[in-house]
C-alpha positions in Angstrom: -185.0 51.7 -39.0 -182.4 52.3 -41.6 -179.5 50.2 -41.7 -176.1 51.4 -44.2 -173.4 49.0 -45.4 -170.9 49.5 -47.1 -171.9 48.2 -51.2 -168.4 46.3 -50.7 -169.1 44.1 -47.5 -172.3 43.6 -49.2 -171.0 42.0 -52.8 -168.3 40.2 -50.6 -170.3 38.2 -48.8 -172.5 37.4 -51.5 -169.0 36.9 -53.2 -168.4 34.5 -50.1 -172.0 33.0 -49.7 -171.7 31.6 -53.4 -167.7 30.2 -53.9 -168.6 28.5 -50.2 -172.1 27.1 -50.8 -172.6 27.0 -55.0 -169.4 25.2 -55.6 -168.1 28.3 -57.9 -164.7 28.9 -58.4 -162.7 31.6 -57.3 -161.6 32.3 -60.6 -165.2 32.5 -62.1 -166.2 35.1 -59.7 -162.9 36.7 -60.2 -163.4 37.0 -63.8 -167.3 38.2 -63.7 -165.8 40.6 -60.9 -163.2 42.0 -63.8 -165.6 42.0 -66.0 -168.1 44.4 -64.1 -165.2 46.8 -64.1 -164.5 47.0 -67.8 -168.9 46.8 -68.6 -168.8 50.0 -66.4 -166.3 51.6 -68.6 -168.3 51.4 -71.9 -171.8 52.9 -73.3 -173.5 50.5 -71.1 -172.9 52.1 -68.1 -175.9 54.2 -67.8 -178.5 51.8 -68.5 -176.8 49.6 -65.8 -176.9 52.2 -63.4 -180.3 53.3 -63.9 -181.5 49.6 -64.3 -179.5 49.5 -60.3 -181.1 52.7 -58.8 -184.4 51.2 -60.2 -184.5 47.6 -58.4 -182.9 49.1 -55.8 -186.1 51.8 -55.2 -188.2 49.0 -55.6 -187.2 47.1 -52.4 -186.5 50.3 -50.9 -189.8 51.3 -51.1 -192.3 50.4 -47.9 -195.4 49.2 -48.3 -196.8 49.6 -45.0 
């Protein structure tokens, strides 16, 4: 069974799940949120995305 969500609802209820139940302020995951944006702008970007598409094929991965 495959399942699709949007990458979006996904980070905002982690987003969610850690300002309600870590205590961390909105601002704080404002700021890492801004700061994602500009780190995705610079030579970094590609070993970030890789490094993504990686973990992500790891979990994707059955092991059945």
């Amino acid at each position: 069974m495959t399942v699709t969500l949007p990458l979006v609802l996904v980070l905002g209820v982690i987003a969610w799940g850690v300002i309600k139940f870590l205590g961390v302020r909105l601002w704080v995951a404002l700021a890492l949120a801004l700061f994602g944006f500009y780190l995705a702008d610079t030579f970094l970007a590609p070993a970030i995305d890789s490094g993504t598409r990686s973990g992500v094929e790891i979990f994707s991965t059955s092991h059945d």
